[in-house]
N, C-alpha and C positions, 0 to 999 in steps of 0.2 A: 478132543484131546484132553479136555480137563479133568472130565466124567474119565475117563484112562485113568488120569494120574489121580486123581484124588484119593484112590484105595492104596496106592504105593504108599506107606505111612512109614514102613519100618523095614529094616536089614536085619533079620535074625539066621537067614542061611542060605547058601550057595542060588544062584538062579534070581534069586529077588533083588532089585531095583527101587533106590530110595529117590521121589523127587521132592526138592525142597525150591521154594518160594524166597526169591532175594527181593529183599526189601529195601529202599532206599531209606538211608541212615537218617534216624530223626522223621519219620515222618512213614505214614500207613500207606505208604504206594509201594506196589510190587512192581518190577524191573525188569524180573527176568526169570529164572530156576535156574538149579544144578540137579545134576545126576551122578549120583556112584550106584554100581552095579557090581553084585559081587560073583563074580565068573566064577571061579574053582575055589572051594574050600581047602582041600590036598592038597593044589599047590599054590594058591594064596595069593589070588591073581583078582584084580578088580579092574573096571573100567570107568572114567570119568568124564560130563559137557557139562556144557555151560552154554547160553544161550541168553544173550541181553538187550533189552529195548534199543533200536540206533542210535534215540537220542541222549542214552545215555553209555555209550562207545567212546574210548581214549578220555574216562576220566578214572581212572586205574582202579575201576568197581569189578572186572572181570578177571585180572589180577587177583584181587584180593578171594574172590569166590574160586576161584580157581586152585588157590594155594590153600583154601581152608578147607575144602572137597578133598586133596589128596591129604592134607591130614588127617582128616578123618577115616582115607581108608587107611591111615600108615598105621595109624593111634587107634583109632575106636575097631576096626576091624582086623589087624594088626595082617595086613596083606604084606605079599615079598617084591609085588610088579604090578602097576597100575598103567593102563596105557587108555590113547585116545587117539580119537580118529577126526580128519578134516580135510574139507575142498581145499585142493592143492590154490585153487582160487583165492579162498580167504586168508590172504597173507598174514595178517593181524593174528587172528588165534592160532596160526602156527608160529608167527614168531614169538607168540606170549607161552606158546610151550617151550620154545626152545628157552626162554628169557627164565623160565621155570626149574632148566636144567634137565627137559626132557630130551631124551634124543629121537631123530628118525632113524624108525625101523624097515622101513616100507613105503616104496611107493605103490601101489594099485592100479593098474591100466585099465581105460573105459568099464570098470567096475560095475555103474550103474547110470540108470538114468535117471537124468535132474531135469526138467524143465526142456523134456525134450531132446534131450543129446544127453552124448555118453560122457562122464566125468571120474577120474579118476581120484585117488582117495590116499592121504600120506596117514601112519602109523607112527605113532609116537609113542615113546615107554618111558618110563623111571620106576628104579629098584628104590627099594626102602631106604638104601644106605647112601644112594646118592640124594634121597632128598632130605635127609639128615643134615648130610656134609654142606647142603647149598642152605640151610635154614644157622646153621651155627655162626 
């Protein structure tokens, strides 16, 4: 996986996928990455994860990567709708979308298989303007 991402370095145009390295503050340990991917140029659509060591879950480090990924696609890529995907299972990262002011768009029924059974898959989005309105 790493040999993968290592060449993902930059977002210069539609299709390409940036991942970046979360560092834990004050100190050379990595934690976890983020992901923005930038779906459609035309119509200005990006997708965003995040992904963090357990033992560092509920100390509001995911939160923070989370809210600084969709600015980056608001601000540096200047997209109109970013959305993200997750195990209806993982309560936590959907409620840290909602908590975000993202909405569900989507459930997914038996979608895919995860570890042997079938798991379905909730959609999440926010428009530019709504994450505006929640950052003011």
């Amino acid at each position: 996986m790493l040999a993968k991402r290592i060449n993902e370095t930059e977002l210069t145009e539609e299709g390409q996928r940036l991942i970046v390295a979360v560092e834990l503050p004050g100190e050379n340990r990595v934690i976890g990455d983020a992901m923005s991917k930038w779906r459609s140029e035309e119509h200005a659509q990006g997708t965003f994860g995040y992904s963090l060591h357990p033992d560092f879950h509920v100390k509001g480090y995911a939160t923070e990567v989370a809210r600084k990924t969709l600015e980056f696609g608001f601000e540096h890529l200047q997209l109109h709708r970013i959305i993200a995907e997750c195990d209806p299972r993982n309560e936590p990262s959907w409620r840290l979308m909602e908590r975000l002011g993202m909405r569900k768009e989507a459930r997914y029924r038996e979608v895919e298989i995860f570890k042997g059974e079938w798991g379905d898959l909730f959609v999440y989005a926010l428009l530019k303007e709504e994450f505006e309105r929640v950052q003011a």
